[in-house]
C-alpha positions in Angstrom: 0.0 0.0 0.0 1.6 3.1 -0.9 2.9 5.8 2.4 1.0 8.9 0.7 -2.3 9.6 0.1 -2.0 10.7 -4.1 -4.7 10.7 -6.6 -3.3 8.3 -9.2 -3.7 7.5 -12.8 -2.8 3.7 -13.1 -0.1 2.7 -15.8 -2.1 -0.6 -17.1 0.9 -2.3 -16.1 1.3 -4.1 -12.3 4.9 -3.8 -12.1 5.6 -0.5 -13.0 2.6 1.1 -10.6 4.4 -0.8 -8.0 7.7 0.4 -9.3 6.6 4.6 -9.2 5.8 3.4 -5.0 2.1 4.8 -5.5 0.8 2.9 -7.6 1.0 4.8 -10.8 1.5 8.1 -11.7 0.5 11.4 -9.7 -2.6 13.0 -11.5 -2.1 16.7 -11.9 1.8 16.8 -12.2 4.3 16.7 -15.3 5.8 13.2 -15.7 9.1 13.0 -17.3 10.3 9.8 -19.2 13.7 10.1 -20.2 15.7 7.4 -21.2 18.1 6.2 -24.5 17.5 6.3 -27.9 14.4 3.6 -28.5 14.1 1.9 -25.5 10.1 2.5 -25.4 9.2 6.2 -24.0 7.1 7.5 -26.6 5.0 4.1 -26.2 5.1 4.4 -22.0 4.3 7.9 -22.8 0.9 7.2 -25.2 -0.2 4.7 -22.9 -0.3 6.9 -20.0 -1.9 9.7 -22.0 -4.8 7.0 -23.3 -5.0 5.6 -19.2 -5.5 9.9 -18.3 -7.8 10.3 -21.2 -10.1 6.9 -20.1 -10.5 9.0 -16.7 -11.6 12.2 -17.7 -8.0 13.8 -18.1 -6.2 16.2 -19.8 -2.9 15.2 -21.4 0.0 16.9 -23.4 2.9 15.6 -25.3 6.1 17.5 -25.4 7.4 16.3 -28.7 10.7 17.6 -29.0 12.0 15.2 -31.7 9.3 15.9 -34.1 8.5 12.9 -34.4 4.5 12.0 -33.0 2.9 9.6 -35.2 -1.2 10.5 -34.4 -2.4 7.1 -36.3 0.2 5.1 -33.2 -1.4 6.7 -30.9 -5.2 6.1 -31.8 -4.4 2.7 -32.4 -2.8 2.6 -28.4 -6.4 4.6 -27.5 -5.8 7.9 -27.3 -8.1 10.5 -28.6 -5.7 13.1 -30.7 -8.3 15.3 -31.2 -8.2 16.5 -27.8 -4.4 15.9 -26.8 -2.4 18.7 -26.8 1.0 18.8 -28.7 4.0 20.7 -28.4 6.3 20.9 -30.9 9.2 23.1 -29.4 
């Protein structure tokens, strides 16, 4: 059971909501994912933004590559009609 009392938003996945130690990640704050060149963050990324979007949430994406593929996205359930993208 996790020490704080924080409004989640579940990953879909067991281990890694056990992993963050609250048992997914904290609604209302930025979550970073960094990491090396394809080792998954864009996909951990759009399946945290389609898990917000299933409860009522508000997501952006922060794509600083350029490189967003909308028709990946729907496919992992999120609505891109009502994401918000930045393209810095």
């Amino acid at each position: 059971k996790p020490k704080w009392d924080v409004s989640v938003i579940p990953s879909g996945s067991v281990g890694l909501d056990h992993a963050l130690g609250i048992g997914g990640y904290p609604r209302g704050r930025v979550v970073e994912i960094y990491g090396p060149e394809s080792s998954g963050k864009t996909t951990l990324a759009i399946h945290a933004i389609a898990e917000a979007q299933k409860l009522g949430g508000i997501a952006a994406f922060i794509d600083a590559e350029h490189a967003f593929d909308r028709n990946y996205a729907q496919q992992l359930g999120v609505n891109v009609d009502t994401l918000l993208i930045s393209q810095p």
